[in-house]
KOLNU-375752 format. One record per residue (C-alpha): x, y, z; residue number from 1. Coordinates in steps of 0.5 Angstrom, whole numbers. Layout:
BEGIN
+-------+-------+-------+-----+
:  east : north :    up : num :
+-------+-------+-------+-----+
:     X :     Y :     Z : NUM :
...
+-------+-------+-------+-----+
***
This chain:
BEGIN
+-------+-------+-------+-----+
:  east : north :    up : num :
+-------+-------+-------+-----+
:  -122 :    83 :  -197 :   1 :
:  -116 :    79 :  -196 :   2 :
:  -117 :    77 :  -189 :   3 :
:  -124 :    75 :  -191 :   4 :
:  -122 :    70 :  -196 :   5 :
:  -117 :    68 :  -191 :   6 :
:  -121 :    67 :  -186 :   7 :
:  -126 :    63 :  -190 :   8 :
:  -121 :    59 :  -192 :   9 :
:  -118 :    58 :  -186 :  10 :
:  -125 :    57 :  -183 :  11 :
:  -127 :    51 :  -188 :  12 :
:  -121 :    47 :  -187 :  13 :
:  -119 :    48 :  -180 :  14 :
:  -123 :    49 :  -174 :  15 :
:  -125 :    42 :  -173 :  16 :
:  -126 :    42 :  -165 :  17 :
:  -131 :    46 :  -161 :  18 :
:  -133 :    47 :  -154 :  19 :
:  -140 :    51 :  -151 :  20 :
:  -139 :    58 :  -148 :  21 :
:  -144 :    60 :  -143 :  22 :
:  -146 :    66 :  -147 :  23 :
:  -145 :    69 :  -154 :  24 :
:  -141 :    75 :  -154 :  25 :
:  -143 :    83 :  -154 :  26 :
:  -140 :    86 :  -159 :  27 :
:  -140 :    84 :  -166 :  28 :
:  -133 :    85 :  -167 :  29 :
:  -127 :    86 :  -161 :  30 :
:  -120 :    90 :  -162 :  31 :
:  -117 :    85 :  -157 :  32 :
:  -118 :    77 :  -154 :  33 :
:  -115 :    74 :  -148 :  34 :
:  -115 :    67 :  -149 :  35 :
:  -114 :    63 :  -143 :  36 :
:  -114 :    55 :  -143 :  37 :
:  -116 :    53 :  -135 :  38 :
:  -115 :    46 :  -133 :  39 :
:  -116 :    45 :  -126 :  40 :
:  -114 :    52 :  -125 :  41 :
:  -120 :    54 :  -119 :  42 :
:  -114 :    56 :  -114 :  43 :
:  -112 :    60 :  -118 :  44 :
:  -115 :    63 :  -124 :  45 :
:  -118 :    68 :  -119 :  46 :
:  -110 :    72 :  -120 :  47 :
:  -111 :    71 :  -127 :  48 :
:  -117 :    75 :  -128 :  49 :
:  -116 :    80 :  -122 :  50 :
:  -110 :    82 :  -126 :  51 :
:  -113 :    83 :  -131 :  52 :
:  -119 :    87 :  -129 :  53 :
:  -113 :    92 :  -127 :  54 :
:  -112 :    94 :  -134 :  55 :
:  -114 :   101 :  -136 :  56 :
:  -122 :   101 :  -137 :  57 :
:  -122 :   105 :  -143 :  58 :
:  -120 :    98 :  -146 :  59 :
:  -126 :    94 :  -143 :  60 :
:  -130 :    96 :  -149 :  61 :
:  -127 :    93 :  -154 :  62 :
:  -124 :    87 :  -150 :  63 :
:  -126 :    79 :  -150 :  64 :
:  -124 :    75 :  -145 :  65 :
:  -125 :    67 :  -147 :  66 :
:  -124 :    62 :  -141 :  67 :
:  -123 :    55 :  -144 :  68 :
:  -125 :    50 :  -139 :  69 :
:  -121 :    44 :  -140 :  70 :
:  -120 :    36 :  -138 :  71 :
:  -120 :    30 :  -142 :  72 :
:  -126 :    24 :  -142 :  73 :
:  -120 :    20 :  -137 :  74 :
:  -118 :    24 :  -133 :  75 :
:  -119 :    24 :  -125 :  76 :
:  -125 :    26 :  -121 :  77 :
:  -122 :    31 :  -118 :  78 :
:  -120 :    35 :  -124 :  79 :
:  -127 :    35 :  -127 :  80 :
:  -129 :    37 :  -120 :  81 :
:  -124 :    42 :  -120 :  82 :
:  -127 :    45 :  -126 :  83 :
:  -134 :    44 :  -126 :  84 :
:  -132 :    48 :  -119 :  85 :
:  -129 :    54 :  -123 :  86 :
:  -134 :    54 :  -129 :  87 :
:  -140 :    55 :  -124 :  88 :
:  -137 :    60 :  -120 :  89 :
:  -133 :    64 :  -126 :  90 :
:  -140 :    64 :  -130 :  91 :
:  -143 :    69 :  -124 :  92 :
:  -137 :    72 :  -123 :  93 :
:  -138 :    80 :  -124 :  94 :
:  -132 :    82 :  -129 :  95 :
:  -131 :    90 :  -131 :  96 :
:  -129 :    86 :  -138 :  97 :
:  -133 :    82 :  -142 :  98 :
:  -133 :    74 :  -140 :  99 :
:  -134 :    69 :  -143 : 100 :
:  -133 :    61 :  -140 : 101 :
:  -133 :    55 :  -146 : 102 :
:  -134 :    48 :  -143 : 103 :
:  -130 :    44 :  -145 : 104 :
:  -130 :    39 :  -139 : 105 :
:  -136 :    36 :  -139 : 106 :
:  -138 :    29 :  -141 : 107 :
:  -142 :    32 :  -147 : 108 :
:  -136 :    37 :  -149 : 109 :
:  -129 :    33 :  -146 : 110 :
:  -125 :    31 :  -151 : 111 :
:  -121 :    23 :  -152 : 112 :
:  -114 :    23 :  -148 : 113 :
:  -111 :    24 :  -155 : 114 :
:  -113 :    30 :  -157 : 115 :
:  -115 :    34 :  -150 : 116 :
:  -109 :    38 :  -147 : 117 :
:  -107 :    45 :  -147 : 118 :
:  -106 :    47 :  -155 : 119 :
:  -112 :    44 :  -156 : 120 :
:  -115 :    49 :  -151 : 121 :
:  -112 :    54 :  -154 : 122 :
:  -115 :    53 :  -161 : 123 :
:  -121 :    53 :  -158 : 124 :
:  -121 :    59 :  -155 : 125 :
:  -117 :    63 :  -162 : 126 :
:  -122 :    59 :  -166 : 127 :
:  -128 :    62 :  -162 : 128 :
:  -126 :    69 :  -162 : 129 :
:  -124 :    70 :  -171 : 130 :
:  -132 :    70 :  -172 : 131 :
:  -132 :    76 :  -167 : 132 :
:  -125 :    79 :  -170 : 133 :
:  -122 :    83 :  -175 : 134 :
:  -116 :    83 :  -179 : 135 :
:  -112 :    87 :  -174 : 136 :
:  -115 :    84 :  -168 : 137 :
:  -110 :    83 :  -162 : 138 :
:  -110 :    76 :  -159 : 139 :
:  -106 :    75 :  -153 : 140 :
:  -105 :    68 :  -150 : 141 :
:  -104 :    68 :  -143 : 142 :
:  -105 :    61 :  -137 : 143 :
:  -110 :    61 :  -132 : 144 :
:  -104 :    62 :  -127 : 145 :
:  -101 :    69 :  -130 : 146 :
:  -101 :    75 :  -127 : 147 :
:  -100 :    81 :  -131 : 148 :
:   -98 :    88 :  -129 : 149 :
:  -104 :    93 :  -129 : 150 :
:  -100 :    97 :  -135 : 151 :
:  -101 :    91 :  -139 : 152 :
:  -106 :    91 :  -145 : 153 :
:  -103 :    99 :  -145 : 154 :
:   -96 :    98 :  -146 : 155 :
:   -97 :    93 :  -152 : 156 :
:  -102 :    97 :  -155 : 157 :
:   -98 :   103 :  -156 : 158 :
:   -92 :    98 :  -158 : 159 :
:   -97 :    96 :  -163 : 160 :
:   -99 :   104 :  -166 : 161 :
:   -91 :   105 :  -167 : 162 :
:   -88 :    98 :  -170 : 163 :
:   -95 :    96 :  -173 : 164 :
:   -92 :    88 :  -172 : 165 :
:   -96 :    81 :  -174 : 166 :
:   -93 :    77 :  -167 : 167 :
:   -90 :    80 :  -161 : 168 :
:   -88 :    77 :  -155 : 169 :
:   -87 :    81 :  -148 : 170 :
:   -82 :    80 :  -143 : 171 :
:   -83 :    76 :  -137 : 172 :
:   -81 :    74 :  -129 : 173 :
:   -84 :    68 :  -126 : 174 :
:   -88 :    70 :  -119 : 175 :
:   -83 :    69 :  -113 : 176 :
:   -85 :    63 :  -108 : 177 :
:   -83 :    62 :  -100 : 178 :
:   -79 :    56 :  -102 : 179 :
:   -72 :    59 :  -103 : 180 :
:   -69 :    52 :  -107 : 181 :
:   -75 :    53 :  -112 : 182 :
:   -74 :    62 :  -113 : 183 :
:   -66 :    60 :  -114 : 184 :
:   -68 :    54 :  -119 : 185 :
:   -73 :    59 :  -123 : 186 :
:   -69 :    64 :  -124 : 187 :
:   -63 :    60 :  -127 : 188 :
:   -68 :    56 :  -131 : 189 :
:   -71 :    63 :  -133 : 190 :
:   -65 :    66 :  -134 : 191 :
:   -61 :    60 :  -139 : 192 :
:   -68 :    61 :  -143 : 193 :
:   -66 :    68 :  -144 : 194 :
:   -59 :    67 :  -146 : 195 :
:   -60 :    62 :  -151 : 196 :
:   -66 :    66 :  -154 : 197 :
:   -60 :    71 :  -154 : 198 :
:   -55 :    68 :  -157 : 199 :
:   -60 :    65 :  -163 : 200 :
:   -62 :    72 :  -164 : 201 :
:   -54 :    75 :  -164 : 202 :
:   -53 :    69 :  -171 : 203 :
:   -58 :    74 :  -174 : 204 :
:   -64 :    68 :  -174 : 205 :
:   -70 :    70 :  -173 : 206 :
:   -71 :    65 :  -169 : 207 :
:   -67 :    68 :  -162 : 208 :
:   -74 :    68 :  -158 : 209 :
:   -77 :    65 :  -152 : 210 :
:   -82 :    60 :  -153 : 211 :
:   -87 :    61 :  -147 : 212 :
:   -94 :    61 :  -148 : 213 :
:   -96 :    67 :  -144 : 214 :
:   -92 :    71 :  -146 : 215 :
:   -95 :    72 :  -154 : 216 :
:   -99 :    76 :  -158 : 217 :
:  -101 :    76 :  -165 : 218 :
:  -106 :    79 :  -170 : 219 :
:  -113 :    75 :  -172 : 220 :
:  -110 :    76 :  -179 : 221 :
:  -103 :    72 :  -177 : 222 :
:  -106 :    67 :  -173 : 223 :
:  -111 :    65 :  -179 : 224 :
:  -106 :    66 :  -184 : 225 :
:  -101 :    60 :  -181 : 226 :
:  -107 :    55 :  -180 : 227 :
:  -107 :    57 :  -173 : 228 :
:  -104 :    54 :  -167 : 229 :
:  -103 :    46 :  -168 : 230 :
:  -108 :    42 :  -162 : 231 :
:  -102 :    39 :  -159 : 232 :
:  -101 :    37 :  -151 : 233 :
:   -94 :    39 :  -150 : 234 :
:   -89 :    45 :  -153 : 235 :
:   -96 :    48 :  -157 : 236 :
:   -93 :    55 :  -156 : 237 :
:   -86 :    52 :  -159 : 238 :
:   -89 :    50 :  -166 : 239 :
:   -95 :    56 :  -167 : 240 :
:   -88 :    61 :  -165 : 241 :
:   -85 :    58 :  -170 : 242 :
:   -90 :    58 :  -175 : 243 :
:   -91 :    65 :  -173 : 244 :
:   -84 :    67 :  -174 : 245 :
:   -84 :    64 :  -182 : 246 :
:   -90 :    69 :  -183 : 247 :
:   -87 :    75 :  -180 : 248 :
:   -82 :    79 :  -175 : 249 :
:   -83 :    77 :  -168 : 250 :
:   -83 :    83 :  -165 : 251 :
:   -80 :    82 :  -158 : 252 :
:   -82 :    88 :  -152 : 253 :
:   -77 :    88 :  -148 : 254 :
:   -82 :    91 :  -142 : 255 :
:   -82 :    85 :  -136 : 256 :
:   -91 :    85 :  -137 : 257 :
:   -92 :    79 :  -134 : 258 :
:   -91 :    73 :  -129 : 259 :
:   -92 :    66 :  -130 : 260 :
:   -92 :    61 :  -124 : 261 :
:   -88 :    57 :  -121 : 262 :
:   -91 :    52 :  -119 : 263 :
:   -88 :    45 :  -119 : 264 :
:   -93 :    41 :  -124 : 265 :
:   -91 :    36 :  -128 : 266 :
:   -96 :    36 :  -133 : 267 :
:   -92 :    36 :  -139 : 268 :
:   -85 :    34 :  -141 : 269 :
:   -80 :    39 :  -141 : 270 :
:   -85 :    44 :  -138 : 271 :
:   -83 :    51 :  -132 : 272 :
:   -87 :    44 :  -128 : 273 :
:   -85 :    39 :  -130 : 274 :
:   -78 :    42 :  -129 : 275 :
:   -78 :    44 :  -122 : 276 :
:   -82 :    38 :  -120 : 277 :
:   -75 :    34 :  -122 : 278 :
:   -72 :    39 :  -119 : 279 :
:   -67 :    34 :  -114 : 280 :
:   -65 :    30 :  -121 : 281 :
:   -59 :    33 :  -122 : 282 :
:   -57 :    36 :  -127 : 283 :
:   -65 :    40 :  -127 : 284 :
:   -63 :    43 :  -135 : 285 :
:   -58 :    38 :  -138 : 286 :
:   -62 :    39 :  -144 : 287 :
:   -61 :    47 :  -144 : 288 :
:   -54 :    47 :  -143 : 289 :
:   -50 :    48 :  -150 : 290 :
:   -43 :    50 :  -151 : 291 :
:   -40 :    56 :  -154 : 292 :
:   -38 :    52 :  -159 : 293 :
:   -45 :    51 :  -161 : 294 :
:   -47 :    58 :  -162 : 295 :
:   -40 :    60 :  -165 : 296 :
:   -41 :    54 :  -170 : 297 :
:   -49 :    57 :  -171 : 298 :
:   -46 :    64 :  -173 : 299 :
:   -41 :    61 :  -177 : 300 :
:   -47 :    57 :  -181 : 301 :
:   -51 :    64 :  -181 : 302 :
:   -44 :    68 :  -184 : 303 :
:   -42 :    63 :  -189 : 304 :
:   -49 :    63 :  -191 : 305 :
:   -49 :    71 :  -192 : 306 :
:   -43 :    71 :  -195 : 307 :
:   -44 :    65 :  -201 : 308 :
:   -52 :    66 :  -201 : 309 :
:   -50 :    66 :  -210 : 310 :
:   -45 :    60 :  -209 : 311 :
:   -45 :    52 :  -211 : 312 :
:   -47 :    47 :  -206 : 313 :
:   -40 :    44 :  -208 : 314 :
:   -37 :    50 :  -204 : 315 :
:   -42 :    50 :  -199 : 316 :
:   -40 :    43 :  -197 : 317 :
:   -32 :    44 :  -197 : 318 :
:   -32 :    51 :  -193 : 319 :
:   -37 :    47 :  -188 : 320 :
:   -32 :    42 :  -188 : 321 :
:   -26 :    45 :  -187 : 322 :
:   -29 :    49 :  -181 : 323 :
:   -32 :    42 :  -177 : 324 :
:   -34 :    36 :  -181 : 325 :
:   -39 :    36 :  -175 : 326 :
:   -44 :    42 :  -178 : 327 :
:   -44 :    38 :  -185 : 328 :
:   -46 :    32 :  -183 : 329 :
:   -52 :    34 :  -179 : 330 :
:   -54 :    39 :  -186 : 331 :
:   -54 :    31 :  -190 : 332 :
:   -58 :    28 :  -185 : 333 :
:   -62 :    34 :  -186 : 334 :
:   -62 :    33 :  -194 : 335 :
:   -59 :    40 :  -194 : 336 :
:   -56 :    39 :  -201 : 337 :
:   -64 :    38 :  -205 : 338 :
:   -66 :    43 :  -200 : 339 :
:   -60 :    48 :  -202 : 340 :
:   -60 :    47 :  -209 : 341 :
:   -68 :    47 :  -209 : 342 :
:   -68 :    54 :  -206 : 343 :
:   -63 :    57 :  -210 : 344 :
:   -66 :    55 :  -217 : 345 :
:   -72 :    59 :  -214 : 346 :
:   -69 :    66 :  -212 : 347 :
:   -65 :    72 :  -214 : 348 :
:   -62 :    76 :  -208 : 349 :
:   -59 :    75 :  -203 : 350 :
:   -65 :    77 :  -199 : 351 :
:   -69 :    72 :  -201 : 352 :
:   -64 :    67 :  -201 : 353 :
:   -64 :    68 :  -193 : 354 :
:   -71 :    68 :  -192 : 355 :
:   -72 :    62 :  -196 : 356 :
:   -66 :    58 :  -192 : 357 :
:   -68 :    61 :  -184 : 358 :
:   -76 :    58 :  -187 : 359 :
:   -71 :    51 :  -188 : 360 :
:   -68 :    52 :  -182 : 361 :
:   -73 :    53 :  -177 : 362 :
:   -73 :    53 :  -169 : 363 :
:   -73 :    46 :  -168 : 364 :
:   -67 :    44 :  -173 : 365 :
:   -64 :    50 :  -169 : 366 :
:   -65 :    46 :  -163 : 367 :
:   -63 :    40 :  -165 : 368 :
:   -56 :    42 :  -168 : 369 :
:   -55 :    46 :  -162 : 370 :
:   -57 :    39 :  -158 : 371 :
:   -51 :    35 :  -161 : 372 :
:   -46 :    39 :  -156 : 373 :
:   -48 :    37 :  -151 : 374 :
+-------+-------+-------+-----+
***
């Protein structure tokens, strides 16, 4: 009942972008979808989809597989041709599982620049599969040159039966490429997310996860309950994790499941592609490159947070000021003394003090902080 009212609510106020799927689902319900958005995808959605045809069979009863093909009205030729292409040759394809293709590239069903981009694709592809969904339905998000191990949906299920969670993420490796610079690039670019994931997740924030759209999981209840994944044409998977990790614990497997490209793409800012597409621009992960000094300021902030949950603000300012002025200043421009004061009227434990303050200070606000010791 409760995931009904959800669900119509989230129905009524949130599913606003549509596309045309070739056909209509089997069933009336699924226990698992893998949404893919594919955006010029035609050389390579093959691996994708083979990858999944790989997977235990007993899961194909209860699996929808929801290719969104996608471009803007502006964008070139060539691209539109590419997914007119993949569109034709998917709709014939003969699957174990069950396929089904939304057109979101054609001038009838193509979005504004403004709008079309890869979370808009991701939404449309999550949005399609809630009417076919129940509550616990698992959603899993992949990209359209993804390879999966062939353990993949039999891995995660069973970690589902035991942990029961809301949110996973699974462990990733990107596919090796014949060029040796960019297999060196990847694998530090891969390894300085991992690390900083990991010390984020040492402070005791629940924000110490790698954001890579590939690599999540949630249930149809979460996905609705969050408002569902924003339309957004860069870092979509950033923001929906986010949201997802204010609902409830991610769950985070360990298990290397999957194998994201390494193409070299810039498609959007700050992207693996765009990254390695600037590979020569020295230094390639600037950005990423924190100091100790940051995280042990971080762990600093969580530990006193921990310890004077029940303590004034005026306290809360002279231990951050006598630690470094500079954590201080950032918490003000973030208007963290209204913030803090409003979430102590409203509590009585500690707990609910630090889940409403890890609500407050979110993975961007992390990040920012983090950014400052660069």
């Amino acid at each position: 009942m409760f995931y009904h009212k959800t669900f119509i609510k989230y129905k009524k106020n949130k599913i606003n972008f549509y596309g045309l799927p070739n056909t209509y689902p089997h069933n009336k319900q699924y226990d698992f979808f893998i949404i893919i958005p594919a955006y010029s995808e035609n050389d390579y959605i093959d691996q994708t989809l083979s990858s999944i045809n790989q997977q235990n069979q007993t899961f194909f009863n209860q699996l929808l597989v929801v290719v969104v093909i996608n471009n803007s009205l502006s964008d070139h030729d060539n691209i539109k041709e590419n997914n007119l292409i993949t569109y034709n040759r998917l709709i014939q394809s003969k699957y174990c599982f069950e396929l089904i293709v939304i057109d979101s590239f054609s001038m009838e069903c193509a979005y504004d620049a403004k709008l079309a981009g890869v979370g808009l694709a991701r939404k449309i592809g999550m949005d399609f599969c809630i009417s076919y969904s129940h509550y616990d339905s698992l959603y899993f998000s992949l990209d359209a040159d993804t390879i999966i191990e062939s353990n993949y949906l039999t891995f995660i299920y069973e970690k589902y039966k035991k942990h029961s969670f809301k949110t996973a993420i699974v462990n990733f490796s990107h596919q090796p490429t014949n060029d040796k610079i960019i297999n060196v690039a990847i694998n530090k670019y891969e390894l300085l997310l991992k690390q900083i994931a990991k010390k984020i997740q040492k402070t005791g924030s629940p924000y110490g996860y790698v954001s890579m759209g590939s690599t999540i999981i949630c249930t149809a209840l979460a996905y609705v309950s969050v408002g569902g994944i924003d339309p957004k044409k860069a870092t979509e998977d950033f923001y929906f994790l986010q949201k997802l990790a204010k609902y409830d614990f991610i769950y985070q497997i360990s298990q290397i499941l999957v194998h994201p490209s390494s193409r070299q793409e810039q498609r959007v800012y700050l992207g693996t592609g765009y990254r390695l597409k600037n590979i020569n621009n020295n230094p390639l992960f600037k950005d990423l490159q924190f100091s100790n000094q940051a995280f042990e300021d971080l762990q600093f902030i969580y530990d006193s947070i921990n310890k004077h949950w029940d303590c004034s603000i005026f306290f809360i300012k002279s231990n951050f000021l006598e630690y470094n002025e500079k954590i201080w200043d950032y918490f003000i421009e973030n208007n963290f003394e209204n913030i803090f004061n409003k979430i102590q009227k409203n509590i009585n434990t500690q707990e609910q003090l630090i889940n409403q303050f890890n609500y407050w200070f979110d993975s961007l606000k992390i990040y920012k902080f983090l950014k400052m010791y660069i």
